[in-house]
C-alpha positions in Angstrom: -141.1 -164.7 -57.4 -140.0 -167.1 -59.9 -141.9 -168.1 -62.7 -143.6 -171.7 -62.4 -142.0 -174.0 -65.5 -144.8 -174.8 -67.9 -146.3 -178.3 -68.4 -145.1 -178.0 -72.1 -141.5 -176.6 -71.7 -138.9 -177.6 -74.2 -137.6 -176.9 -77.7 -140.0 -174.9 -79.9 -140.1 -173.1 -83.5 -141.2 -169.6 -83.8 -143.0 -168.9 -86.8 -143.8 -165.9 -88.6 -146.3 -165.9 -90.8 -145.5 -162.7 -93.1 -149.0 -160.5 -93.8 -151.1 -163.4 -92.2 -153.8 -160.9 -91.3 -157.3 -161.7 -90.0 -160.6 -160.5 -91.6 -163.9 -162.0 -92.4 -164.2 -163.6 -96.3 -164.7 -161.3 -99.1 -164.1 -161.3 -102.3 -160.7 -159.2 -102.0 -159.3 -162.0 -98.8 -156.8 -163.6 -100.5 -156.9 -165.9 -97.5 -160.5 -167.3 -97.2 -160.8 -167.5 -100.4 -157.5 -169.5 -100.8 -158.0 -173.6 -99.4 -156.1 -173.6 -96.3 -157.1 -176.7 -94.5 -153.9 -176.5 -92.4 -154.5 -172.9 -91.2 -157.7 -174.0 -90.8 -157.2 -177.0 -88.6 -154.5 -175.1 -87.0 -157.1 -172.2 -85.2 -159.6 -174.4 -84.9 -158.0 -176.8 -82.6 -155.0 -175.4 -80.8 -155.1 -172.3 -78.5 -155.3 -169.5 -80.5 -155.9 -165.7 -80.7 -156.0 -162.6 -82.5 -152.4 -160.2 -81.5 -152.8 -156.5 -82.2 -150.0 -156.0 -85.0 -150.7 -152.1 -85.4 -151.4 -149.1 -84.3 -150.2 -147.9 -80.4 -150.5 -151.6 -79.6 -146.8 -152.0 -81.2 -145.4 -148.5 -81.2 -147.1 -146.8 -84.4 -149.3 -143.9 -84.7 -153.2 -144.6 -84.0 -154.5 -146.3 -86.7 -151.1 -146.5 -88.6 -150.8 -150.1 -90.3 -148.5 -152.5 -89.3 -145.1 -153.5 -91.1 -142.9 -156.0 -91.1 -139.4 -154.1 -89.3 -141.5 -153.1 -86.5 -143.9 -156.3 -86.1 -140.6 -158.4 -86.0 -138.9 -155.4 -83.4 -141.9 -155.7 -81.6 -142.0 -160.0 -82.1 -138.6 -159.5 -80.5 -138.4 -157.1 -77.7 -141.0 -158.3 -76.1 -142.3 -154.7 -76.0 -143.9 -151.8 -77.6 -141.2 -149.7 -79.3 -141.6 -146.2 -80.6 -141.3 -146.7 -84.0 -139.5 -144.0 -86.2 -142.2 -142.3 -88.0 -143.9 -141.9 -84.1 -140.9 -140.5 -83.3 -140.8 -137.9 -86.8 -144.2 -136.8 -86.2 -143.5 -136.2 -82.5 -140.8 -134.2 -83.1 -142.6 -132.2 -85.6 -145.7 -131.4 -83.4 -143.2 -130.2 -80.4 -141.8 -127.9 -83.1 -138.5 -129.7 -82.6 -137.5 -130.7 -86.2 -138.4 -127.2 -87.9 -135.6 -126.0 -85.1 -133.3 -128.9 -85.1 -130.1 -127.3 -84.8 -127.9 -129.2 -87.3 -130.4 -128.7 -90.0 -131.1 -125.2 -89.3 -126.9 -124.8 -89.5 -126.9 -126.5 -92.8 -129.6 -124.7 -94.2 -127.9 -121.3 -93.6 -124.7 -123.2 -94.7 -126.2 -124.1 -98.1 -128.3 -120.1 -97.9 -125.4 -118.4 -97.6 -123.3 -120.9 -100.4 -125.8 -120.4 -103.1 -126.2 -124.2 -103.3 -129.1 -126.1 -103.2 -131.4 -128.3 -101.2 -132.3 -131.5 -102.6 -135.3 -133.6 -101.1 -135.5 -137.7 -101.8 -138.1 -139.7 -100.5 -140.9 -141.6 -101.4 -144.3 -139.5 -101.5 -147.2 -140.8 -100.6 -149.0 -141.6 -97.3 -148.8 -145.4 -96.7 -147.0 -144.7 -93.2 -144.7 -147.3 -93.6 -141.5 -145.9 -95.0 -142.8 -142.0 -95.6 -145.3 -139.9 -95.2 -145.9 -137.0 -97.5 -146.7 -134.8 -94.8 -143.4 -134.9 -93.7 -142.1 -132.7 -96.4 -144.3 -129.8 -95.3 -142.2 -129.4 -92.5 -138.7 -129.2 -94.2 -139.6 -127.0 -96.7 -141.0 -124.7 -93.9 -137.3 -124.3 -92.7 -135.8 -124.3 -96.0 -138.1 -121.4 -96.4 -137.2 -119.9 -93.5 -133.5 -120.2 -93.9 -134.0 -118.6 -97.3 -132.9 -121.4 -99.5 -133.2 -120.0 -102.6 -133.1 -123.8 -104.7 -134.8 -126.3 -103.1 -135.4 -129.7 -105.8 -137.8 -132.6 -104.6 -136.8 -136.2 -106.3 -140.0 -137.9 -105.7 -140.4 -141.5 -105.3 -143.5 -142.9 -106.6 -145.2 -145.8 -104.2 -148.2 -148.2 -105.7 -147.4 -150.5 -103.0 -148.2 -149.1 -99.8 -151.0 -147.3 -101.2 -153.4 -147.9 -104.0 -151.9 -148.3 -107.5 -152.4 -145.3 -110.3 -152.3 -142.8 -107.3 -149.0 -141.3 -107.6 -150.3 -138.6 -109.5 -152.5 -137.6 -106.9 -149.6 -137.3 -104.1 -147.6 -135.7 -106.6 -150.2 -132.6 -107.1 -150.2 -133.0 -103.0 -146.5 -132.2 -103.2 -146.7 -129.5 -105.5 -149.8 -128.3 -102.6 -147.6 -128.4 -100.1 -144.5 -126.5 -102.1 -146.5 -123.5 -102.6 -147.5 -123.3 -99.0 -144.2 -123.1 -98.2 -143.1 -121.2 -101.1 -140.4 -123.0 -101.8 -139.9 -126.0 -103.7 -140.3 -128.0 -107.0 -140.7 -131.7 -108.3 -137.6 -131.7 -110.3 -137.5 -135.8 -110.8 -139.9 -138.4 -110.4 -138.6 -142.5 -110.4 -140.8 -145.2 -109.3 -139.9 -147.2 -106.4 -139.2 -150.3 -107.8 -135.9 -148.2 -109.1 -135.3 -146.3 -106.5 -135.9 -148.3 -103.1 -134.7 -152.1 -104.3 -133.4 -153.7 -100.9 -132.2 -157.3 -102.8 -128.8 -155.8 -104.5 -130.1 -155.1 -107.9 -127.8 -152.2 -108.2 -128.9 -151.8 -112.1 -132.2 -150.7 -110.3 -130.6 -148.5 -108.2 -127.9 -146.7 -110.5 -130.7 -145.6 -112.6 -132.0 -143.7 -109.5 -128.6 -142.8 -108.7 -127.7 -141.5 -112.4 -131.2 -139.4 -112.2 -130.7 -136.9 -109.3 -127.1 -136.8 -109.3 -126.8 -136.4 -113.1 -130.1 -136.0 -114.7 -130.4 -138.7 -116.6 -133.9 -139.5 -117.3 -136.8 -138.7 -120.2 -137.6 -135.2 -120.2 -141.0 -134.4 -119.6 -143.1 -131.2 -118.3 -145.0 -132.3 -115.6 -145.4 -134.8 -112.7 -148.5 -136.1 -114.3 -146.9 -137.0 -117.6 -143.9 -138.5 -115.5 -146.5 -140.8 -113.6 -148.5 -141.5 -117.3 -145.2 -142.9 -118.5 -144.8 -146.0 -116.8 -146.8 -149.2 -118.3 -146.3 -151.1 -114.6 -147.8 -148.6 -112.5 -146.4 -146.5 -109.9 -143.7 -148.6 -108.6 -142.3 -148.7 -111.7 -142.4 -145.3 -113.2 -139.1 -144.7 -115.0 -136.2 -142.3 -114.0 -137.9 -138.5 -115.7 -136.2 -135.2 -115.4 -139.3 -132.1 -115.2 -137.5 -129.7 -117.7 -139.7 -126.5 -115.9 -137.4 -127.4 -112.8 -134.0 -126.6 -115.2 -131.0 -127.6 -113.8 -131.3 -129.8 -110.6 -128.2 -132.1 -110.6 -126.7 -132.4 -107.5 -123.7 -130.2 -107.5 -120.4 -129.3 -105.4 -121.8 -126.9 -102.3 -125.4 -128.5 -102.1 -127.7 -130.6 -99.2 -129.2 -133.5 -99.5 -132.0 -134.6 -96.7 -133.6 -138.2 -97.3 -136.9 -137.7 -96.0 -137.5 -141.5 -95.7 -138.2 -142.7 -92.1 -137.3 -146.4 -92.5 -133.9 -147.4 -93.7 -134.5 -150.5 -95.2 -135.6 -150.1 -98.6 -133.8 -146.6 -98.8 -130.7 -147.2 -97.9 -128.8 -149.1 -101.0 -129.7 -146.1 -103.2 -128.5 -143.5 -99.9 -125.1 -145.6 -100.0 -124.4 -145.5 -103.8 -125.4 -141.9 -104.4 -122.7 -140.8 -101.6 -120.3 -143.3 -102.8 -121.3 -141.6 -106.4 -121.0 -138.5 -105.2 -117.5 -139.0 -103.7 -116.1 -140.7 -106.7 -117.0 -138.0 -108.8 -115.4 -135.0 -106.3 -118.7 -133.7 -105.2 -118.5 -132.4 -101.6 -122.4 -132.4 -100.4 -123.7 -132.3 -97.2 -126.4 -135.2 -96.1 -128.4 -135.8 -93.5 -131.7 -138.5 -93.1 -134.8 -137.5 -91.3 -134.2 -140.8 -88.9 -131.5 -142.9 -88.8 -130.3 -145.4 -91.6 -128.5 -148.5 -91.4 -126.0 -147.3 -94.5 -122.0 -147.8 -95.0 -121.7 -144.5 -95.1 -122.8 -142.7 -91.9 -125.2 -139.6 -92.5 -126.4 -138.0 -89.3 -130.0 -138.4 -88.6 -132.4 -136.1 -87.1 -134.3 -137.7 -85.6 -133.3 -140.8 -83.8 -134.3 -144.1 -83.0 -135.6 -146.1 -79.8 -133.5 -148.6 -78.0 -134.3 -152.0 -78.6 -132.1 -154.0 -76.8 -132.8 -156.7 -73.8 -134.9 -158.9 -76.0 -135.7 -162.3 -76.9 -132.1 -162.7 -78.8 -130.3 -160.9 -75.3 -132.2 -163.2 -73.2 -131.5 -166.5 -75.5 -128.0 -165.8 -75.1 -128.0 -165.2 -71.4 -129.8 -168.5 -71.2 -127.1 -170.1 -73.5 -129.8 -171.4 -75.2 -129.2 -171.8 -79.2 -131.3 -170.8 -82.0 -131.5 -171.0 -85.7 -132.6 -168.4 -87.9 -134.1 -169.0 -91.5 -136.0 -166.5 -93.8 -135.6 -165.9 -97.6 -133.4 -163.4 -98.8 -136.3 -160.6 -99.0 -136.9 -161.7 -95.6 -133.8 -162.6 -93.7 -133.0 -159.2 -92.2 -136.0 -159.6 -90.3 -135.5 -162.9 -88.3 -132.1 -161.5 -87.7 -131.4 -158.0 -87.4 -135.0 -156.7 -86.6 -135.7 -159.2 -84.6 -132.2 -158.7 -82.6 -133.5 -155.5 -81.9 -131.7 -153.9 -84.9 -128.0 -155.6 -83.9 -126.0 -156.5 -85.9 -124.5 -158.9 -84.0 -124.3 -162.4 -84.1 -124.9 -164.0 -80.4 -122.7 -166.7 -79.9 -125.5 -169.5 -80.6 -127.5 -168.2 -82.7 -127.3 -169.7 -86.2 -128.3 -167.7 -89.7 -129.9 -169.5 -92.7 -130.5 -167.4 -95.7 -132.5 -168.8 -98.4 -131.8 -167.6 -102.0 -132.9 -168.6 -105.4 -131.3 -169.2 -108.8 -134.2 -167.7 -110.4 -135.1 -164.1 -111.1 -137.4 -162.9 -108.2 -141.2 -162.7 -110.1 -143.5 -163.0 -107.7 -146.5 -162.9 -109.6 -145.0 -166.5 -112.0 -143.2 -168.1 -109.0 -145.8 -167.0 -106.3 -144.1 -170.4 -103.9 -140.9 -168.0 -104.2 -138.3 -170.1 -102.6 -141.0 -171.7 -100.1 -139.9 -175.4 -100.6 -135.9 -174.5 -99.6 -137.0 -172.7 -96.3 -139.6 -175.3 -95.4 -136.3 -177.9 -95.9 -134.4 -175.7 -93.8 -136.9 -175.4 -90.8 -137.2 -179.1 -91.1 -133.9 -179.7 -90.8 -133.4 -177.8 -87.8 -136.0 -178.9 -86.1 -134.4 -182.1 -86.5 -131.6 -181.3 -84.7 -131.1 -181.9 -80.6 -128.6 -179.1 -80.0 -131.1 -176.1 -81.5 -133.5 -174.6 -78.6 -135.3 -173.0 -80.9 -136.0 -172.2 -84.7 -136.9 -168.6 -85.5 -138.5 -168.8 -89.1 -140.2 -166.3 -91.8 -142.3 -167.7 -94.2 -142.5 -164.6 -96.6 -145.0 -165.2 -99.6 -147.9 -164.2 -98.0 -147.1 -160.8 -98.1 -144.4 -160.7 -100.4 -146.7 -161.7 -103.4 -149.5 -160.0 -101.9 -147.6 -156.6 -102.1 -148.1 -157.0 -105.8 -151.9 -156.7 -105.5 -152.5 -159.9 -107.5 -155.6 -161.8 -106.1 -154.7 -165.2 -108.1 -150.9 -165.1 -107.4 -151.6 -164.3 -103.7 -154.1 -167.1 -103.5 -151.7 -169.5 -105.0 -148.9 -168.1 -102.4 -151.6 -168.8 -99.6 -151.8 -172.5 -100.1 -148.4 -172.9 -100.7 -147.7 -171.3 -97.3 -150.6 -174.0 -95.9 -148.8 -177.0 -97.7 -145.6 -175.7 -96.1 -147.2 -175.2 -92.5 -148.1 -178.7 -92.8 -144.7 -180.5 -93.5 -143.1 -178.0 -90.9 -146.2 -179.1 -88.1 -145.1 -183.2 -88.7 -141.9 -182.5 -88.1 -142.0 -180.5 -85.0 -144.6 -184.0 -83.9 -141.6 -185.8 -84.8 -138.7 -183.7 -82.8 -141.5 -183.3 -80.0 -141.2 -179.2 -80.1 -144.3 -176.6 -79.9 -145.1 -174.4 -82.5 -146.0 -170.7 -82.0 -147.2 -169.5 -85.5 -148.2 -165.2 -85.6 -148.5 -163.3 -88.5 -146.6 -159.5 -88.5 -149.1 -157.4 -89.6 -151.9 -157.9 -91.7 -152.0 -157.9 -95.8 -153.5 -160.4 -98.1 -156.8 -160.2 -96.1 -157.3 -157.1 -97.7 -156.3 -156.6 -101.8 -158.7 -154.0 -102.5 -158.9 -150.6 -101.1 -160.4 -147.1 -102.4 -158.0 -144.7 -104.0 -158.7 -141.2 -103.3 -160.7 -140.7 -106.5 -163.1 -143.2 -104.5 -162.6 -146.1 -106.9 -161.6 -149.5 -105.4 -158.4 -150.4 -106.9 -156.4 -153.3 -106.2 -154.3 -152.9 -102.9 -150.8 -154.8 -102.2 -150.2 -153.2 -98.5 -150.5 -153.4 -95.4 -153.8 -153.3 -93.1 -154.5 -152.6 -89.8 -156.4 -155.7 -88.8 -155.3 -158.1 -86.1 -153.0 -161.4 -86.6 -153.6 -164.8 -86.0 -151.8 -166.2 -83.0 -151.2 -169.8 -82.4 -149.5 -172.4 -79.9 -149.4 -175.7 -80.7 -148.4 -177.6 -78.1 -145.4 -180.4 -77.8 -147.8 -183.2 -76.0 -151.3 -184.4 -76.9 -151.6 -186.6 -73.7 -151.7 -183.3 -71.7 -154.6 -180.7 -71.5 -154.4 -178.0 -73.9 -153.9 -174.5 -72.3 -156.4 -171.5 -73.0 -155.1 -168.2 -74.3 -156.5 -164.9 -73.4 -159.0 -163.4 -76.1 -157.1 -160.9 -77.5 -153.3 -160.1 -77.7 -150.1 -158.2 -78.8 -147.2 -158.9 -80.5 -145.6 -157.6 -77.4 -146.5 -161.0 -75.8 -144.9 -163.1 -78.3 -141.6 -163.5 -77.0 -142.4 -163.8 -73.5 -144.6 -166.6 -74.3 -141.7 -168.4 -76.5 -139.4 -168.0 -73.3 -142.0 -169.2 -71.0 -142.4 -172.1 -73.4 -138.9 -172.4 -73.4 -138.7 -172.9 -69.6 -137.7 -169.4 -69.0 -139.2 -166.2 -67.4 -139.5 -163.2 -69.8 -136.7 -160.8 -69.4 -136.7 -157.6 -67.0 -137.4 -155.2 -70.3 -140.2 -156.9 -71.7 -143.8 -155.6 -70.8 -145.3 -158.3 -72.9 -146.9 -161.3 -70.8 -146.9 -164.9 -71.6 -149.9 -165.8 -72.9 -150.2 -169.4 -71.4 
């Protein structure tokens, strides 16, 4: 059975609204306390709801925060999807990882060598691109495979978590290393350094130049390393722990990136092989899941398929659609959102917003806002574009730096922007379906394990506004259901489109 064509079918614009999370007003909701009178106006008199953006709802671990790769896989495939680190801790409760064959044959490679293991990833337990936990697992089989080095190069967070609280997963690391009795912090780098995604390979070489060659301040313990840095966790700079001696990455060794997202990871994973290569160093590397890099490194655990989509079923439709996000963003509305492709459908069009200026979120919190608003506009303009797929990123970009003013000002500069983007879909006659990814600035305080509240730039696990403005005013409005998923988004933007949601999705259209 066919589905019926909607009153309201035709050309729409998708909108996500980056870390547009719902809460009630405090004093730490960037949101309410921001003036929003288009947000405003927009739930209070268009069909709206509330979309679960974390947890099981979108393919997380229960009570795991949302993000923005897998809100936007989710956005797109019209489906739950097992994200990686639900697929990690899986395979490390069946027991599977711990007897993973290719990294129990390179840990008796390396054993057997002499040469050493060498751990990178970011330690903390924010859940969204590591979990410290994680390492308790490898160093169990690096114990067992009697792997007489092992070197941890920790990356220190203050964005997913509380700020000032690397120290505290740091002493959780050093925890977890005697347990397994093996292991030592041998570096410590901030990831600001270590996990740039924008191409500030200045950033990365210094983490690159740090576990490969050791070159960093000399210091004798994790807590010193952490007391060094003036801009807080993310930022602590590239230190070498002198009791761990030599730990340069040498001829003979293995490396295991115990990262589960790719993203951020994945510019410093590319130049430290490309580094290690040019400078004759034969090492062997493998990720805990699987990377998007240039250079291929075998994954352990790998990921879920994706495909069959929104972007599949635009395609099959031959229906064509633009795609426009800031630079920070742009990935998202493209490759995340295409179900991790690659690919470039035959209609589908990419807009990436940059900036001359230097990305400071905190001084420019409208980032590149006006561009991208231009953009949409234009698009929406045009007669030959379906539909727009849009990311409108300071929201949660600026929130991620815990600011409360700067996030406030990004807040109305997002509502100023919604409002210029709203006339002219009115104009072109197109519906609007504005979601947020996963919440953030709701929420810019949280307590730190000490149990101080300390300013908070991540994610939450609070449900996201969902709303569909419709292309007609002379026709009665529809009702959505009370609650939702981000699962649902994309059959809804197909139904709106005048299509039925595709044979993969087990989303519903919410109209």
């Amino acid at each position: 059975m066919s589905t019926p064509e909607p009153v309201l079918a035709g050309p729409g614009i998708l909108l996500v609204l980056d870390g547009w999370g719902h809460a009630d007003a405090a004093d730490d909701n960037a949101l309410t306390l921001a003036r929003t009178p288009v947000l405003d106006n927009l739930v209070a008199r268009h069909p709206s709801t509330l979309a679960e953006a974390s947890g099981e709802a979108v393919g997380l671990l229960p009570g795991t925060v949302g993000n923005s790769e897998i809100g936007h896989m989710v956005i797109g495939a019209g489906r739950p999807l097992p994200y990686d680190s639900l697929l990690v801790q899986q395979a490390i409760d069946s027991g599977v990882l711990r007897t993973h064959p290719r990294l129990g044959a390179l840990l008796e490679k390396t054993a057997e060598a002499g040469g050493a293991l060498h751990l990178i990833g970011l330690c903390s337990d924010g859940q969204i691109h590591a979990h410290v936990e994680h390492l308790s697992e490898l160093l169990a089989a690096a114990s067992a495979h009697q792997v007489q080095r092992v070197f941890i190069h920790a990356i220190t967070d203050g964005r997913d978590v509380a700020d000032h609280t690397g120290e505290t997963y740091l002493a959780r690391v050093a925890e977890l290393t005697a347990q397994a009795g093996a292991g030592q912090i041998a570096t410590v780098i901030g990831r600001g350094y270590a996990m740039d995604k924008a191409g500030n390979l200045d950033l990365t070489e210094q983490a690159v130049a740090l576990v490969a060659e050791g070159h960093g301040s000399p210091t004798d313990s994790a807590r010193a390393a952490v007391g060094s840095s003036e801009r807080g966790d993310e930022w602590v700079p590239a230190t070498v722990l002198t009791p761990a001696g030599d730990a340069r990455i040498t001829d003979g060794d293995m490396v295991v990136w115990f990262n589960f997202r790719s993203d951020r990871i994945q510019q410093f994973a590319d130049r430290l092989s490309e580094h290690l290569m040019a400078t004759g160093r034969s090492v062997d590397m493998v990720s805990l899941a699987q990377y998007d890099t240039r250079t291929a490194i075998p994954a352990l655990v790998e990921r879920a398929d994706a495909s069959g989509g929104l972007a599949d079923e635009l395609a099959a439709a031959g229906l064509r659609s633009v795609r426009i996000a800031e630079a920070e963003k742009f990935e998202h509305v493209t490759y995340y959102i295409n179900g991790r492709d690659a690919a470039v459908r035959g209609k589908e069009e990419h807009v990436r917003i940059t900036g001359d200026a230097k990305a400071d979120y905190v001084a420019r919190p409208r980032m590149n806002l006006d561009r991208v608003t231009a953009a949409v506009v234009e698009a929406a303009s045009r007669m030959d574009v379906d539909l727009v797929i849009a990311n409108l990123a300071n929201i949660d970009v600026v929130g991620h730096t815990g600011n409360l003013a700067a996030t406030v000002t990004a807040c109305e500069a997002t509502d100023a922007a919604m409002g210029q983007i709203l006339q002219a879909a009115r104009d072109s006659r197109r519906w609007v379906l504005a979601v947020g990814d996963h919440g953030n600035a709701e929420r810019m305080t949280k307590q730190a394990p000490d149990g101080t509240v300390r300013p908070y730039g991540g994610h939450t696990t609070n449900p996201v506004p969902l709303v569909v403005v419709p292309n007609r005013s002379d026709t009665p409005a529809p009702v959505l259901p009370e609650r939702a998923t981000l699962a649902d988004v994309a059959p809804t933007v197909l139904h709106l489109l005048g299509h039925k949601p595709g044979s993969a999705m087990t989303g519903r259209p919410l109209l």
